[in-house]
C-alpha positions as CSV (number, residue, x, y, z in Angstrom):
1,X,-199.6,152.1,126.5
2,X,-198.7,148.9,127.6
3,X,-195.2,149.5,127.1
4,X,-195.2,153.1,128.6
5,X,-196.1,150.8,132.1
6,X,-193.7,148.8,131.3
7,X,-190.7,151.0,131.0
8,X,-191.8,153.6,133.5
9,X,-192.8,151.3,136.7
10,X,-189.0,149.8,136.3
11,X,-190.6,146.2,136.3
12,X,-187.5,145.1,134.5
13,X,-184.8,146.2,136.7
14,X,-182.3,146.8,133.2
15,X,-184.7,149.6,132.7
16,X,-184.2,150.9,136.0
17,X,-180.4,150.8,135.2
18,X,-180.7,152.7,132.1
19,X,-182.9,155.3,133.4
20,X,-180.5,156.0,136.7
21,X,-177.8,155.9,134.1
22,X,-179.0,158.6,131.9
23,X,-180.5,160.5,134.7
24,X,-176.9,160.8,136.1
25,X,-175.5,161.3,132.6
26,X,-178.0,164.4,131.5
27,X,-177.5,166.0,134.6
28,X,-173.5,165.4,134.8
29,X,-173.1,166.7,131.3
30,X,-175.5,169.6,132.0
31,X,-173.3,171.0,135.2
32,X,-170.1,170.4,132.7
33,X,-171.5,172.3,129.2
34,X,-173.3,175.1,131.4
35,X,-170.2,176.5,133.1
36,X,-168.3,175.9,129.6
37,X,-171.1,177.7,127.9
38,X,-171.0,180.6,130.0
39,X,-167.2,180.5,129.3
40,X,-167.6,180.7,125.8
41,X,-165.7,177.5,125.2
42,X,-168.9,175.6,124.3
43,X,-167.6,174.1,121.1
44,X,-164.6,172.8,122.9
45,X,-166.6,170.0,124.1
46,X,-167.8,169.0,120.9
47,X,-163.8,169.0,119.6
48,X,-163.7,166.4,122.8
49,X,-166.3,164.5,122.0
50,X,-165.4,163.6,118.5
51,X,-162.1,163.3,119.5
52,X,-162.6,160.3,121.8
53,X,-163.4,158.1,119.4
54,X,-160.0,156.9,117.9
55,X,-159.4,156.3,122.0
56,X,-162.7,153.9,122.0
57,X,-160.8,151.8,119.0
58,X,-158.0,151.7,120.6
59,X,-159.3,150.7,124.3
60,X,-160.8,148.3,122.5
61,X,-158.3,147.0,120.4
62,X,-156.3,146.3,123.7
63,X,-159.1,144.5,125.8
64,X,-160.4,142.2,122.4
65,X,-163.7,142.9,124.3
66,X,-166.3,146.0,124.6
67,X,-164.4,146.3,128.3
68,X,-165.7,149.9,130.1
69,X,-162.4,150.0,131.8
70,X,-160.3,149.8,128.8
71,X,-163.3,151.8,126.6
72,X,-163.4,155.0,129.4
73,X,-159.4,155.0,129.9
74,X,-158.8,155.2,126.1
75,X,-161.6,157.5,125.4
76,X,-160.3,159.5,128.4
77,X,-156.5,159.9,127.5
78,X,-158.0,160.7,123.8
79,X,-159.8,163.4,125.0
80,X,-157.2,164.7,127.3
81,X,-154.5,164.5,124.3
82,X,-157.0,166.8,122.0
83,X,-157.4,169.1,124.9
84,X,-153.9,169.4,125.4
85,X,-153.3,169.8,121.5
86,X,-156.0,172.7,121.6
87,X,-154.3,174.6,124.4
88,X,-150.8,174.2,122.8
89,X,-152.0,175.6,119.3
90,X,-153.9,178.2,120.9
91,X,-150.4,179.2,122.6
92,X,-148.3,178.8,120.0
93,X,-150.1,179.6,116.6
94,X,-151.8,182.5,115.5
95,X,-154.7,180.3,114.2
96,X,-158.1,181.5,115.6
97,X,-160.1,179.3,118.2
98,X,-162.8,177.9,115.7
99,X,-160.0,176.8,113.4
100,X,-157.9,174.9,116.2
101,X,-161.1,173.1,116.9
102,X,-162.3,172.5,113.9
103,X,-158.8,170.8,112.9
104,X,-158.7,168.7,116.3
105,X,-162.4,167.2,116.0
106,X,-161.6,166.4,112.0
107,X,-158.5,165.0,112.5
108,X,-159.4,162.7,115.7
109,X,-162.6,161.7,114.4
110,X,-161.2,160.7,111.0
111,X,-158.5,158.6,112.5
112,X,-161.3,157.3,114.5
113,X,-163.6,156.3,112.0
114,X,-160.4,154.5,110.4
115,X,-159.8,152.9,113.3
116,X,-163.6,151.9,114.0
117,X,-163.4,150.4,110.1
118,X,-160.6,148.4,110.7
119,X,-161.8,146.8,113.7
120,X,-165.0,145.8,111.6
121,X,-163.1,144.0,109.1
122,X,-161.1,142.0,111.8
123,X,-164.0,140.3,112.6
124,X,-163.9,139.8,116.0
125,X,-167.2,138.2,117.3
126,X,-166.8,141.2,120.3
127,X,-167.2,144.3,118.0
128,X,-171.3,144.0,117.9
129,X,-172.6,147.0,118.9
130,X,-169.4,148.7,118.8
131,X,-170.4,151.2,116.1
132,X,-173.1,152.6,118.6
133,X,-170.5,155.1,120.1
134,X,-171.2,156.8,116.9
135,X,-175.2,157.5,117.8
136,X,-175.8,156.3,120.7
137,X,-177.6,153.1,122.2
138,X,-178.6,154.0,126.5
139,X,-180.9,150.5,126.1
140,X,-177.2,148.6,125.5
141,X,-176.3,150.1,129.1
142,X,-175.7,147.3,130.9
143,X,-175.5,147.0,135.2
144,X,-171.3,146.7,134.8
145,X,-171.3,150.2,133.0
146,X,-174.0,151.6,135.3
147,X,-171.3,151.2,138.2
148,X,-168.5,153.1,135.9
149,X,-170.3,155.9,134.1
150,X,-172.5,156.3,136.9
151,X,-169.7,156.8,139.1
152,X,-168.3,159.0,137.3
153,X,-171.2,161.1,136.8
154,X,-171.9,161.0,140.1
155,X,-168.0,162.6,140.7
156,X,-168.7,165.3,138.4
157,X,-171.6,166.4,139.9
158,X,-170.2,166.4,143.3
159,X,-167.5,168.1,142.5
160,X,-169.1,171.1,140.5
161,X,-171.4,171.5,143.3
162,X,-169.1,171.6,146.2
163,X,-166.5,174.2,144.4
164,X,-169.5,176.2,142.7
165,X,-167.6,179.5,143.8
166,X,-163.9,178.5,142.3
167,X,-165.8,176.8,139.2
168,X,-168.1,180.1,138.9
169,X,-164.7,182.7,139.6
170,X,-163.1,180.4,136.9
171,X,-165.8,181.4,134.1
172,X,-166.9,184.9,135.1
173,X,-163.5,186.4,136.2
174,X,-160.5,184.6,136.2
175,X,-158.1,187.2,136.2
176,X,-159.4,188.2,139.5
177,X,-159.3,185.3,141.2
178,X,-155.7,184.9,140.0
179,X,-155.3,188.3,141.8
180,X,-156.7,187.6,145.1
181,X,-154.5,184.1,145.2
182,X,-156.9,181.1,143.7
183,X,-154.6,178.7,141.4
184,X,-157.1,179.6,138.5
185,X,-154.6,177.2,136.3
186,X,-154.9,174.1,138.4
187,X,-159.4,174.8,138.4
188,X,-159.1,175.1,134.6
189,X,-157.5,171.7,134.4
190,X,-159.7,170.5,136.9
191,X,-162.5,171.6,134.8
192,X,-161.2,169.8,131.7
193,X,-160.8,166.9,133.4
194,X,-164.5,166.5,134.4
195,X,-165.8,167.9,130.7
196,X,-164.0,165.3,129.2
197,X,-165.1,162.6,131.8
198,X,-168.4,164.2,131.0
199,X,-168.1,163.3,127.2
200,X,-166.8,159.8,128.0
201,X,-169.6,158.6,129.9
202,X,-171.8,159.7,127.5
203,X,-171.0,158.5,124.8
204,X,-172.3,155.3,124.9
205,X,-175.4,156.4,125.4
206,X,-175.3,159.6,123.5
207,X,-172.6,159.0,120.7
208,X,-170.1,161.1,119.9
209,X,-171.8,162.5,117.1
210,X,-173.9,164.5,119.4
211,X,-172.7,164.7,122.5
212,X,-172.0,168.0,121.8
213,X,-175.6,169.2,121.7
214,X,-175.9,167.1,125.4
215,X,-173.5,169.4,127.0
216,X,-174.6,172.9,124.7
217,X,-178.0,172.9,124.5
218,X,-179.4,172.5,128.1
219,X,-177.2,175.3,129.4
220,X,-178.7,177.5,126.5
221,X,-181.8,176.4,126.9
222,X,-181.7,177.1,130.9
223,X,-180.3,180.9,130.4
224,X,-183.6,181.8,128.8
225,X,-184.9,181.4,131.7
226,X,-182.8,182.7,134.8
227,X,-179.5,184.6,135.5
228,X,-178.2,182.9,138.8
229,X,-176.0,180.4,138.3
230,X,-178.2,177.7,140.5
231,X,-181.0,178.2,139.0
232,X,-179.0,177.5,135.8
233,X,-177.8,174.7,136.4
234,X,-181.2,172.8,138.1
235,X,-183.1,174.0,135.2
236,X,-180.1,172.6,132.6
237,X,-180.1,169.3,134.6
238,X,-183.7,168.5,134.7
239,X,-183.9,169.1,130.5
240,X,-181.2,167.1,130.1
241,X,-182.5,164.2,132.4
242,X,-186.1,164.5,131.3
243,X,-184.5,164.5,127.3
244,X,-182.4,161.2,128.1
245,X,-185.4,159.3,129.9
246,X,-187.8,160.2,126.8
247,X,-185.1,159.6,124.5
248,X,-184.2,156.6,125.9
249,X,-187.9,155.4,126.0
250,X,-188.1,156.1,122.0
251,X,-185.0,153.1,122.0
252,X,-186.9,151.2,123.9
253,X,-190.5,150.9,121.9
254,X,-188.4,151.3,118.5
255,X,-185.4,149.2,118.9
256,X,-184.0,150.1,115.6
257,X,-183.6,154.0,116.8
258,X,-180.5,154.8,118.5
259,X,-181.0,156.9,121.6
260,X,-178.9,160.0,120.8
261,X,-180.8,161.6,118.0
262,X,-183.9,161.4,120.0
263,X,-182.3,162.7,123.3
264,X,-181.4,166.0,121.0
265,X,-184.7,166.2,119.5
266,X,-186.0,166.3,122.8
267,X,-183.4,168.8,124.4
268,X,-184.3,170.7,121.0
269,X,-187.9,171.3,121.7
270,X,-187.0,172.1,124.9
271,X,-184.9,174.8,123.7
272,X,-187.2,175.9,121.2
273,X,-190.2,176.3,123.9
274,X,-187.6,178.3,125.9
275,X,-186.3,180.5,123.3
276,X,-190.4,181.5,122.7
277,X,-192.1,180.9,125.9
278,X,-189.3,182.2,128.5
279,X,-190.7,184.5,131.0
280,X,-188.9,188.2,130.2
281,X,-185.9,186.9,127.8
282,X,-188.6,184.5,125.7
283,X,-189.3,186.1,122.3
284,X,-192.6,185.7,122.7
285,X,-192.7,187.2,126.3
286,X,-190.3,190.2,124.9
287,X,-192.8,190.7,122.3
288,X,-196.0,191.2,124.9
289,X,-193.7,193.0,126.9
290,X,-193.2,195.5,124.4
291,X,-196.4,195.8,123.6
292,X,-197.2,196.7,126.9
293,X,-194.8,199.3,127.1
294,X,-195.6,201.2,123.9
295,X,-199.4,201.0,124.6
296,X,-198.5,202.3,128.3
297,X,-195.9,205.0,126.8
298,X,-199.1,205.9,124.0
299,X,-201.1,206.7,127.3
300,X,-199.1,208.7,128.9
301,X,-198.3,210.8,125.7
302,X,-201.9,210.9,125.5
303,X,-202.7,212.2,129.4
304,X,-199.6,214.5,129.1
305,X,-201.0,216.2,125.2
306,X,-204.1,216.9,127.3
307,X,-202.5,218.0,130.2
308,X,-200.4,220.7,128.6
309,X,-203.7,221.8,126.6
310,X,-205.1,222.4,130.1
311,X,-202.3,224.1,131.6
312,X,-202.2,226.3,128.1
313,X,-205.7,227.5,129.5
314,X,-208.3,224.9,127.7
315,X,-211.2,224.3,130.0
316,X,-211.3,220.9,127.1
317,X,-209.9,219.2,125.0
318,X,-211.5,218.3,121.3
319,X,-211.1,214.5,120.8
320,X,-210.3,215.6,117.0
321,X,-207.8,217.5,117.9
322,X,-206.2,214.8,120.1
323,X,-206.3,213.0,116.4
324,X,-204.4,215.4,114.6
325,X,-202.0,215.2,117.4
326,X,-201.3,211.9,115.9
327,X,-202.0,211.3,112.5
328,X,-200.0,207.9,112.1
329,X,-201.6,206.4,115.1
330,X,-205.5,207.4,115.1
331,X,-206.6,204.0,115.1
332,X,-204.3,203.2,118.3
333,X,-205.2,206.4,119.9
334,X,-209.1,205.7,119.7
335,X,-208.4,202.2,121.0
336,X,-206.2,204.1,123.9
337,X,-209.0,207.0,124.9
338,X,-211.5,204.3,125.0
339,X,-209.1,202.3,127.7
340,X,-209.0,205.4,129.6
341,X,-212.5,205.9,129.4
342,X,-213.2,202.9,130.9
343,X,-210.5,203.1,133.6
344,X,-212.1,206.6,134.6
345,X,-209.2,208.4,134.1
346,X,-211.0,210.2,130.6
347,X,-214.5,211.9,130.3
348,X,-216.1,212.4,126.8
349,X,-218.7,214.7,126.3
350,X,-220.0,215.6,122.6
351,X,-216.8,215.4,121.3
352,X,-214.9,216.9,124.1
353,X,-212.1,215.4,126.1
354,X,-211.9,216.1,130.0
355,X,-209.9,214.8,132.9
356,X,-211.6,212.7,136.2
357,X,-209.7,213.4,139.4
358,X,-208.1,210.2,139.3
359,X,-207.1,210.9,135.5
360,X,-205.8,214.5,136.8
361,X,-203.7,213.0,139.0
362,X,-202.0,210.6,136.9
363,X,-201.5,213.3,134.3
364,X,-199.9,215.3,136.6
365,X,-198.1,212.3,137.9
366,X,-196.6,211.4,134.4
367,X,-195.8,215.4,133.7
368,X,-193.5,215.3,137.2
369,X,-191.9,212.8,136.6
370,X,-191.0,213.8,133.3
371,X,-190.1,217.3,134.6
372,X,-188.3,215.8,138.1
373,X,-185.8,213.6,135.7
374,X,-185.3,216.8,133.2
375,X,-184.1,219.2,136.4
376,X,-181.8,216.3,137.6
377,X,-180.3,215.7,134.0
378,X,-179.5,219.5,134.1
379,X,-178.5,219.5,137.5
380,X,-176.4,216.6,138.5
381,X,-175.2,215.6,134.6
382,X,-174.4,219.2,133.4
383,X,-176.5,218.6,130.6
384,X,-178.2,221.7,128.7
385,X,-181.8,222.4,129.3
386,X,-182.6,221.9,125.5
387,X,-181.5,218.6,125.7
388,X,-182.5,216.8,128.3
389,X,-186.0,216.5,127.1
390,X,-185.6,213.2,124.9
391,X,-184.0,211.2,127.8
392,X,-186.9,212.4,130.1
393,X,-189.5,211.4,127.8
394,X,-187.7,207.5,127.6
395,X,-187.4,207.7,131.5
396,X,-190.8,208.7,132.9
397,X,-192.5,205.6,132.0
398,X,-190.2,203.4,134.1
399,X,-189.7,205.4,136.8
400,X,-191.0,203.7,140.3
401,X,-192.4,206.0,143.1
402,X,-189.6,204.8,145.3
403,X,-187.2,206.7,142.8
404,X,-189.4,209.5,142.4
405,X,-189.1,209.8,146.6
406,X,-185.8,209.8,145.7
407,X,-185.4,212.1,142.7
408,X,-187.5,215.0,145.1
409,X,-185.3,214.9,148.2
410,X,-182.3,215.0,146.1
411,X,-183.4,218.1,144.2
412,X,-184.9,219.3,147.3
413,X,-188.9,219.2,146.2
414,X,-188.3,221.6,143.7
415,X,-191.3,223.7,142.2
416,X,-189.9,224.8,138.3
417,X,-188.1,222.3,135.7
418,X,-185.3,224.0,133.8
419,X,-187.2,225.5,131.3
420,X,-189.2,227.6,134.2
421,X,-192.3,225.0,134.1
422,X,-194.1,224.4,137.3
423,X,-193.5,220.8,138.2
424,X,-197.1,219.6,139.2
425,X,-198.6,218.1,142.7
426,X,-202.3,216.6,142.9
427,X,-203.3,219.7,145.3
428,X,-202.3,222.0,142.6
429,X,-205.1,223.6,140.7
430,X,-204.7,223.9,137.1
């Protein structure tokens, strides 16, 4: 507990460094890997982020020293060289997309991992901790490299924010905003620029091992739950920052863990809880929802099978009879008259099934609508009275009263479906 104080109340102002750090970082790297995500390029940043690492070496092969300057610039013009290699095989090969990048990220990352070995057998006093790019370490952020990555995070969110429309035109519809005169070719650059500035500032902190999942998996995670693209990106940036402080406070208390695995593991049971708990796209909220609407669509069947009994001439309705109407579904059909029952919409009598007013009027609600969306399938789509009956029966459920308004006046409150059935109001007597 002690130690939870600690790091959280910044008492040590290197803490407060790493957690601004990371904070700028998650959200950064969130703006970057949502808009690639929704472009479909998503594994393009994890071809860039393995493929900085032979520019690490390099950068600091040239300095003799861990120096950020030399680090982000070699990282940088690595990344922008495996970009550029992407682009020009996808132009000029007929290799698919997940074969260009799978050959980039293997070949960068190998010559890294040479380089990375060589530079560990030079031994130069300066190379500790240099093997972190490869996990992750946010704790070795220091207040030199805060200034840098910071910045830089800082620049990418800026500048995804203030040209959300070009950025948004540039992953939903390119072509027309080519069309109506925006430079779409200069905005993808642009756009590459800041994912791989993305994946250099993280590193460190990250490692380029899985960096990937730092710019994937909050913008997957955040599409369970919204459609508009700010709402996307808040919700993407605040997993990602809360993942990077917790995995950064796992470092902390455990030394001997590097930060990166945790900060996935974190941004994975994030995703996880979305992909269950989301409202409407969850799988667990799609499974109630469903439930729902098969119990509701069980009703109605229910009201409408008594309904027609009544308009066949039946004073009642045997609640046996309403069985055989369904003899895979008796248990469910018991469960739904006794619902009804207690809604007062059903009466049961020794074994006989009648209507309330209010259940009347729903029936007759449910048997309109049905009849309404038949005439206007017949109508307005040309479709043949004999079969516009299954697409009714999907349709009534879900049709509002604002489109029933609608679906009346069109057909001009029409009193017979097209198969000559009255189409019922509540002051009509059966």
């Amino acid at each position: 507990m002690s130690d939870f104080v600690y790091f959280f109340t910044f008492q040590d102002s290197s803490i407060a460094f790493v957690v601004i750090g990371i904070t700028l970082l998650g959200i950064g790297s969130a703006y970057v890997g949502t808009y690639s995500f929704l472009d479909k390029k998503a594994l393009l940043g994890d071809a860039i982020s393995h493929a900085v690492l032979p520019g690490i070496c390099l950068g600091f092969m040239l300095a003799g020293e861990k120096n950020p300057i030399y680090i982000v610039t070699g990282a940088f013009l690595s990344g922008a060289l495996a970009t550029f290699l992407t682009s020009w095989l996808k132009s000029n090969t007929r290799l698919s997309d997940d074969a260009i990048i799978a050959s980039i990220l293997s070949i960068f990352f190998g010559f890294g991992v040479v380089l990375l070995t060589v530079i560990q057998k030079s031994g130069n006093p300066e190379m500790a901790g240099l093997n972190q790019f490869i996990f992750g370490n946010a704790i070795a952020i220091l207040e030199e490299d805060l200034y840098i990555y910071g910045g830089l995070a800082i620049l990418i969110i800026i500048t995804l924010t203030a040209f959300r429309k070009e950025f948004s035109m540039l992953v939903f519809n390119a072509d027309f905003g080519k069309s109506i005169g925006y430079p779409m070719g200069a905005i993808r650059l642009v756009f590459n620029v800041l994912m791989i500035l993305a994946v250099v500032i993280g590193i460190q902190a990250i490692g380029v091992v899985l960096m990937a999942a730092l710019l994937i998996a909050p913008g997957a995670a955040a599409r369970f739950w919204s459609d508009k693209l700010g709402k996307l990106l808040l919700i993407a940036g605040a997993f990602s920052a809360i993942s990077g402080i917790l995995g950064t406070y796992v470092s902390f208390v455990i030394p001997q863990m590097p930060t990166g695995p945790w900060v996935v593991v974190f941004l994975s049971l994030f995703a996880f809880a979305s992909f269950l708990f989301a409202p409407k796209k969850g799988v667990l909220s799609r499974f109630i929802a469903r439930r729902y609407y098969l119990k509701k669509t069980h009703k109605d069947h229910l009201l409408k099978l008594i309904f027609h009994g009544l308009e066949g001439g039946k004073k009642t309705f045997p609640i046996e009879e309403i069985y055989e109407s369904f003899p895979y579904r008796k248990r469910e059909t018991k469960h739904t008259i006794n619902e009804l029952l207690k809604t007062n919409l059903l009466t049961l009598n020794q074994g006989l099934i009648d209507f309330t007013p209010k259940g009347k009027s729903e029936a007759k609600r449910i048997v309109r609508l049905h009849r309404l969306w038949e005439l206007y399938l017949n109508e307005y789509m040309n479709i043949a009275p004999d079969h516009v009956h299954d697409s009714a029966e999907k349709l009534e459920h879900i049709l509002t009263p604002e489109l029933e308004a609608l679906l009346e006046n069109r057909l001009n409150y029409p009193k017979l479906d097209p198969h000559q059935e009255a189409i019922p109001r509540d002051n009509d007597e059966l």
